[in-house]
N, C-alpha and C positions, 0 to 999 in steps of 0.2 A: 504494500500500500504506500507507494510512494509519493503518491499526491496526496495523501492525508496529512494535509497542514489541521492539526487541532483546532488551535486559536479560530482560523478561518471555518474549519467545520461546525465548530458550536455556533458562531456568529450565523453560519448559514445556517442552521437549525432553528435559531429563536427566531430570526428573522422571517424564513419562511411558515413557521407556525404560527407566527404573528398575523403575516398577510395573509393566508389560508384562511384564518379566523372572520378577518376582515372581508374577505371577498365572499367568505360563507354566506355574513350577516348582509351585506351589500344583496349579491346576487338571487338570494334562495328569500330573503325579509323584503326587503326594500326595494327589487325590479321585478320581481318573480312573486308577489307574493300570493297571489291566487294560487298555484302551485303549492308551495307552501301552506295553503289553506285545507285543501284539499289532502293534503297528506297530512296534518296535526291529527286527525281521528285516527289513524293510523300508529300513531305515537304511543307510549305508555302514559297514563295519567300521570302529572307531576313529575315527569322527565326531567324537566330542569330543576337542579339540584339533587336530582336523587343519585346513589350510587353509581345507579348504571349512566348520567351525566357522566358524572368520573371515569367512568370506564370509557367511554366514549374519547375524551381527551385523551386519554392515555392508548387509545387506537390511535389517534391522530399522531401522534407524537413516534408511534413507534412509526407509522407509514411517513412521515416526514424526514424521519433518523435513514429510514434504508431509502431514501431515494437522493437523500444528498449523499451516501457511503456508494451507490451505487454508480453515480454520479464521476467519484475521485475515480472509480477503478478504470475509468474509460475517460476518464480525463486530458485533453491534449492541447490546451490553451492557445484553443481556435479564436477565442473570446464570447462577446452577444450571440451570434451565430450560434456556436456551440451548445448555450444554452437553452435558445430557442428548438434547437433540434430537437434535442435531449428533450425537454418538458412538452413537447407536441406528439413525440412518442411514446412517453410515458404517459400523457395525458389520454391517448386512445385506446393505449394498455386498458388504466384503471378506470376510465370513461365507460369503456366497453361493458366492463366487471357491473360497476352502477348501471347502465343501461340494462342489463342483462336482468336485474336485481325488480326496475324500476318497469320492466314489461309486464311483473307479476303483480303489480299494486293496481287500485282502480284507478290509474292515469290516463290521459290521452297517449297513444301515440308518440302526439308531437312533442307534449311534456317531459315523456320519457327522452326525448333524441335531446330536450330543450339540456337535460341534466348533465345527459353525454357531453353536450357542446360545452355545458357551464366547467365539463371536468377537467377538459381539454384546456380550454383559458385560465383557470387556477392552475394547473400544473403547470404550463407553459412560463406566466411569471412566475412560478417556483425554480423555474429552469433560466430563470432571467437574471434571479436575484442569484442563485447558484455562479452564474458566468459574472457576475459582477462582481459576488465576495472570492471567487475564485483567480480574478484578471491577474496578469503578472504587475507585480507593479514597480517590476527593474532590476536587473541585473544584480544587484546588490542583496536584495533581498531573497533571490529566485534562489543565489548560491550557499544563503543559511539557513534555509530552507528545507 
């Protein structure tokens, strides 16, 4: 693992759990939220806060951990590009996985693909934020590294 820079791997970690978070409440609350509407009966009562909340972050977080670990092993400081690859592939990977998920629920169709598309753009900036905590940032540093 020779692109496991630490320092830079945590930073990419909170960082993308953060925005994750962010574009959760944006895309799925506040653009999407008929969707969102429609799938809360679906929910367990009292979700938020309860246990299984907790539990839920703590999926997040591990799914967040292996995809920036996955991320250094294939690492070749292409830059932006890079990132955006990475996180558009990843994105269709784990899109797919939720779509696949999101066929079985009483959704439309289109809802379902809406969530695919939504997986795809949150991974994608996870893939962006990846290539930016990841950029070289100079000879000096690349070689104590």
């Amino acid at each position: 693992m020779k692109n496991l820079n630490l320092p830079r791997f945590v930073l990419a970690v909170v960082l993308i759990y953060l925005a994750m978070w962010a574009m959760a409440v944006l895309l799925h609350q506040m653009i999407f939220p008929d969707v969102a509407k429609q799938l809360s009966g679906l929910m367990r009562e009292g979700f938020a806060g309860s246990a299984f909340f907790y539990w839920q972050l703590v999926g997040y977080l591990v799914l967040v951990v292996f995809f920036a670990l996955i991320f250094t092993y294939g690492y070749e400081g292409r830059g932006l590009a890079e990132g955006v690859r990475y996180g558009i592939l990843m994105g269709v990977l784990l899109g797919a996985a939720d779509f696949v998920w999101m066929i079985g629920f009483p959704v439309s169709l289109g809802d379902a693909f809406l969530f695919f598309l939504t997986d795809v753009i949150m991974w994608t900036v996870a893939g962006i934020i990846l290539a930016i905590v990841y950029r070289p940032s100079g000879d000096a540093e690349e070689s104590t590294t």
